[in-house]
C-alpha positions in Angstrom: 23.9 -5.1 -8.3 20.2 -5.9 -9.5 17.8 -3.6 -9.1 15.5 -6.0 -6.9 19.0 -6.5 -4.5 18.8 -2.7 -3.9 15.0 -2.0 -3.9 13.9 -5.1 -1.5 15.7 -3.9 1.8 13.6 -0.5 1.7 10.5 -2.4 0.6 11.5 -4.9 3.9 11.7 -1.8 6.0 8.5 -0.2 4.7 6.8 -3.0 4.6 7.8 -4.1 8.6 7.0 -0.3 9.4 3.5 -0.4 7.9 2.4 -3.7 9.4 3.5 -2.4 13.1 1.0 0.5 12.0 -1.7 -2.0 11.2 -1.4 -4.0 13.6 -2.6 -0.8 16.1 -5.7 -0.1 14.2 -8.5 -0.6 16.8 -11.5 -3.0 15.2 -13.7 -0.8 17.5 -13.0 2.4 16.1 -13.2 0.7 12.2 -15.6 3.6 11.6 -13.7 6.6 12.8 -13.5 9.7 10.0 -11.7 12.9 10.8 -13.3 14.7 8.4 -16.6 13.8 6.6 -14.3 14.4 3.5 -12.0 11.6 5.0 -11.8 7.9 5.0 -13.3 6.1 7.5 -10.5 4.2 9.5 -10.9 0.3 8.1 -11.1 1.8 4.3 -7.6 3.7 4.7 -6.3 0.7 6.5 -7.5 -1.6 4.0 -6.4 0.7 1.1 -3.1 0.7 2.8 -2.9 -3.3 3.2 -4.2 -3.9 0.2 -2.1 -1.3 -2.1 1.2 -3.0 -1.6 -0.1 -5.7 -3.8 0.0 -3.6 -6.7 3.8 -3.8 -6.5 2.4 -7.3 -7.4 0.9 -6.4 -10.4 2.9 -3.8 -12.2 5.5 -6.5 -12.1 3.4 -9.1 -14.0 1.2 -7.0 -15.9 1.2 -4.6 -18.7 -1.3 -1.9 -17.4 -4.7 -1.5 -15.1 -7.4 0.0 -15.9 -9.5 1.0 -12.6 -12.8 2.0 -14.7 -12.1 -0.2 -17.7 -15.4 0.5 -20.2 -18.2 -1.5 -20.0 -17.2 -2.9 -16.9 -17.8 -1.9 -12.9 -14.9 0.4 -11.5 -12.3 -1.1 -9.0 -13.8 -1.0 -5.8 -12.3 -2.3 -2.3 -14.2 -4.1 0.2 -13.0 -3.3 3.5 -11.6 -5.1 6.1 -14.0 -7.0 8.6 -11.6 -7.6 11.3 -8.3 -6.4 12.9 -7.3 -10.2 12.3 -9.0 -9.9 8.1 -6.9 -6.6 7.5 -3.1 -8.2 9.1 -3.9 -10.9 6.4 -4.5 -9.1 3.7 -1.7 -7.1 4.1 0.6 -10.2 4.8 -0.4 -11.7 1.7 -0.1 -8.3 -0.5 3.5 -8.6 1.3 4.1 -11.6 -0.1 3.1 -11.4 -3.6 4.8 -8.3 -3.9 7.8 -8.9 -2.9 7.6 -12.1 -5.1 7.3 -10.4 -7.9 9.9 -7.4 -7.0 12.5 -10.3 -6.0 11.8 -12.3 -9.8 11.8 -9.6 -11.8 14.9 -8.6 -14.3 16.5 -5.5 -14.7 15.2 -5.2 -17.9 11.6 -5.6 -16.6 11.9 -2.9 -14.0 12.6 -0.4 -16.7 9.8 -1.0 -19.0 6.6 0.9 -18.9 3.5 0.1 -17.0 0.5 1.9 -17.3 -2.5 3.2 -15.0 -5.9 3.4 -17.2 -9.7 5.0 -16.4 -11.6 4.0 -18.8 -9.6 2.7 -21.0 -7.6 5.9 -21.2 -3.9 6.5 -19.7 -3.5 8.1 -17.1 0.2 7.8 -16.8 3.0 5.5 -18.5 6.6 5.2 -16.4 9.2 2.7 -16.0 7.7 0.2 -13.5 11.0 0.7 -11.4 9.4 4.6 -11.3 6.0 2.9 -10.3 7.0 0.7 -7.6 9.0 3.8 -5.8 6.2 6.4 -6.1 2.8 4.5 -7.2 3.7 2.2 -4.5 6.4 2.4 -1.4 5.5 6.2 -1.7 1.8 5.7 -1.9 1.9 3.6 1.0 4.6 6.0 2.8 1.3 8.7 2.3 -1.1 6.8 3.8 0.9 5.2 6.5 1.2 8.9 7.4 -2.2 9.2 7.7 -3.1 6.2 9.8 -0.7 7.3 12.4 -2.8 10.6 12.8 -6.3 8.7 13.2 -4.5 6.1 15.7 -3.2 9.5 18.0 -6.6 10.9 17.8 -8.0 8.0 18.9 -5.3 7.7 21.8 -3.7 5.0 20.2 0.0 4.7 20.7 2.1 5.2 17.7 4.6 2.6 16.9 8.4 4.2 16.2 8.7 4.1 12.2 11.8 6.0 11.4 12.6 6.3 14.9 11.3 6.5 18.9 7.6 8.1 18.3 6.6 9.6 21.5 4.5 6.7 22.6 7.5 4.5 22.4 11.1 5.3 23.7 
């Protein structure tokens, strides 16, 4: 079996999981932060749509470097509508799981690597880097967004099974 045959139904689940998640993320409450040391609502939701795109990337490229030198750092622009951050995440979705379902054996197991300025920060198989710099990544975060929807009296959606808003 390829390793895309037995990564992509997880990634499916995940993936269906997370955008039941995003799809309760109130446009009104955009600006809620738990903790001043938190994110504000839309930037963890937009992290969280837009992360699953890097699946995307460590596929198809050889490293990224989020502070490269002599250039502006990464930075994400946030989401400007409930109806903006469903299609980002739908098209991070989609190029992902493009680039997970074309990829070779051989390709999963080389290394990919994360760079700040120009240094590395780590080096792993990309198979490693999908699991954990990805699906678990996003796994984290989901986590989170579930905890700012019940303080906002949101109902949470059932992920790995009935949530207590949903039977």
């Amino acid at each position: 079996m390829r390793i895309a045959d037995a990564l992509l139904p997880e990634f499916d689940q995940e993936m269906a999981n997370t955008r039941r998640v995003l799809e309760r993320v109130p446009e009104a409450r955009f600006s809620f932060k738990p903790h001043p040391k938190s994110f504000d609502m839309v930037h963890l939701a937009t992290h969280l749509a837009e992360m699953v795109h890097w699946a995307a990337d460590v596929m198809t490229t050889e490293t990224f470097d989020f502070a490269p030198p002599g250039a502006p750092p990464y930075q994400a622009n946030p989401a400007t509508s409930s109806a903006d951050l469903l299609r980002r995440f739908d098209e991070s979705v989609q190029a992902a799981r493009a680039g997970l379902c074309s990829a070779s054996d051989e390709r999963y197991m080389q290394p990919w690597s994360l760079l700040q300025g120009g240094n590395a920060l780590f080096t792993m198989p990309r198979i490693v880097c999908i699991r954990s710099f990805v699906m678990n990544h996003c796994i984290h975060h989901r986590g989170q967004l579930t905890v700012y929807l019940r303080l906002n009296d949101v109902p949470v959606p059932a992920i790995y099974g009935p949530s207590a808003d949903e039977s």
